[in-house]
C-alpha positions in Angstrom: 0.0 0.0 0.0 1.3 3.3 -1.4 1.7 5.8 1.7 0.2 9.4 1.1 2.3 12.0 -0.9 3.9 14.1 1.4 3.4 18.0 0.9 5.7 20.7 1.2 3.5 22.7 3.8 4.3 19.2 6.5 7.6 20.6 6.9 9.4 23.6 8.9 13.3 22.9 7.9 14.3 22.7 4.5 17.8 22.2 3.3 18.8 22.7 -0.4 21.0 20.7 -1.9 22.5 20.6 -5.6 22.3 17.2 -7.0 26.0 15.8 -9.0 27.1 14.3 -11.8 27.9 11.2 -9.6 24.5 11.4 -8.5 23.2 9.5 -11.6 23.0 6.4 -12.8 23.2 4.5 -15.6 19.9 4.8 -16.1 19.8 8.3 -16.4 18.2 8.9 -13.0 19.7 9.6 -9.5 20.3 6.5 -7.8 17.9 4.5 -5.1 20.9 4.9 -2.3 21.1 8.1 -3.0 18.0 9.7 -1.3 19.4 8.1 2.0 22.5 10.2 1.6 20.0 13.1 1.0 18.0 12.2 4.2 21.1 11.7 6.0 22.8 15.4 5.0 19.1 17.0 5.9 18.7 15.2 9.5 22.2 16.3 10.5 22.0 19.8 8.6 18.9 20.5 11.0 20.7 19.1 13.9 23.9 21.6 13.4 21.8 24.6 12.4 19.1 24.8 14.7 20.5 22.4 18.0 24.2 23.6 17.4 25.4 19.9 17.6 28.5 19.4 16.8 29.7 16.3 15.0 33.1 15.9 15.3 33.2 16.9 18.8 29.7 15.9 20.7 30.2 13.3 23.2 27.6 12.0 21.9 26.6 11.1 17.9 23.7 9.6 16.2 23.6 6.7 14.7 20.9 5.0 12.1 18.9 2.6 13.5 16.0 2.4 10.4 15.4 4.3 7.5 13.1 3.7 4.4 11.8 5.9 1.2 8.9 5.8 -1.1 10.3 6.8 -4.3 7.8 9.1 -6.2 8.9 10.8 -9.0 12.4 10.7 -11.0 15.5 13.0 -10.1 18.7 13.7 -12.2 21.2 15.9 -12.5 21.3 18.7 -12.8 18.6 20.0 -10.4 18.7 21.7 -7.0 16.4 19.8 -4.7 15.0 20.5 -1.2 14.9 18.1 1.3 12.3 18.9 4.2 12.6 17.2 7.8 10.2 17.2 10.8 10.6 15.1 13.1 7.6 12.7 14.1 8.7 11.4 17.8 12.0 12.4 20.3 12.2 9.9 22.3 14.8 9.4 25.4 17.6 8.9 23.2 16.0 8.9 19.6 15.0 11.2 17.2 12.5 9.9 14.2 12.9 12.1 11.2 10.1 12.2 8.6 11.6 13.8 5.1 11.0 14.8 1.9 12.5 15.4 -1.1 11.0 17.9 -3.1 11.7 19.2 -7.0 12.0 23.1 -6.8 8.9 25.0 -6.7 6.8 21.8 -6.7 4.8 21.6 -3.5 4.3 17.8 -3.5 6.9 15.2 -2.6 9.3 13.5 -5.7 10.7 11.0 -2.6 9.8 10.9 1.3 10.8 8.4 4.1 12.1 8.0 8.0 15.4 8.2 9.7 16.0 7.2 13.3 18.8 8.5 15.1 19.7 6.6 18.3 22.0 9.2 20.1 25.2 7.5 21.7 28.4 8.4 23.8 31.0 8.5 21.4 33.7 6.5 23.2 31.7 3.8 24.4 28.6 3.4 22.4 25.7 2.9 24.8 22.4 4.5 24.8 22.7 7.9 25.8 19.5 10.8 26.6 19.1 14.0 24.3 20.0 16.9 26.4 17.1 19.0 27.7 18.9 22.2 25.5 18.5 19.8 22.0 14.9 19.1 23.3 14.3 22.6 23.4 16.0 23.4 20.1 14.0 20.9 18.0 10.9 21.1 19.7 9.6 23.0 17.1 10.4 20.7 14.2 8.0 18.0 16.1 4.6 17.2 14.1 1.8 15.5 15.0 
């Protein structure tokens, strides 16, 4: 069963992103695996600009536990896309991304999926809780 096409107006964050040359495939499109790098680039773009997270030097990092995407309409290069995140539960130590990838000035979804982050200490890798000033951050981004 073929979820409902996400719409531009679902989303508060939206990170543009030039597609490349190595982006297609031999089919003339941009490649399945791809969008995941897409989703991935988004999620953490929204996690460095509006949560000031730092990757290289957090204690902790976020690592992907699931992710999926419902491929709706072809993309190639060269087009600028947007990628649009919200994020659909935080839980103690997870964030649950819900993205979209969206053609330029088209309000309805080309690709959309889910990303979970499961945040972790660096050094040793065990579970570890958001911090209350994240929460705050990216309370906004949550949807119903």
């Amino acid at each position: 069963m073929k979820a409902t096409i996400k719409q531009r107006e679902h989303y508060a964050f939206f990170l543009p992103i030039q597609t490349r040359w190595a982006d297609n495939d031999l089919y003339g499109h941009v490649n399945n695996v791809t969008y995941y790098s897409y989703f991935d680039t988004a999620a953490n773009a929204l996690l460095i600009q509006e949560a000031a997270f730092d990757p290289k030097y957090s204690p902790m990092i976020g690592l992907v536990v699931s992710s999926n995407c419902q491929f709706n309409q072809e993309l190639s290069y060269p087009e600028i896309i947007e990628v649009g995140v919200a994020i659909e539960s935080m839980g103690n130590s997870s964030l649950s991304y819900d993205l979209a990838i969206f053609k330029r000035n088209s309000d309805t979804a080309a690709a959309q999926g889910n990303f979970v982050h499961v945040f972790v200490d660096r050094e040793t890798r065990k579970s570890t809780p958001i911090s209350a000033e994240m929460r705050d951050a990216l309370s906004r981004f949550v949807v119903p």
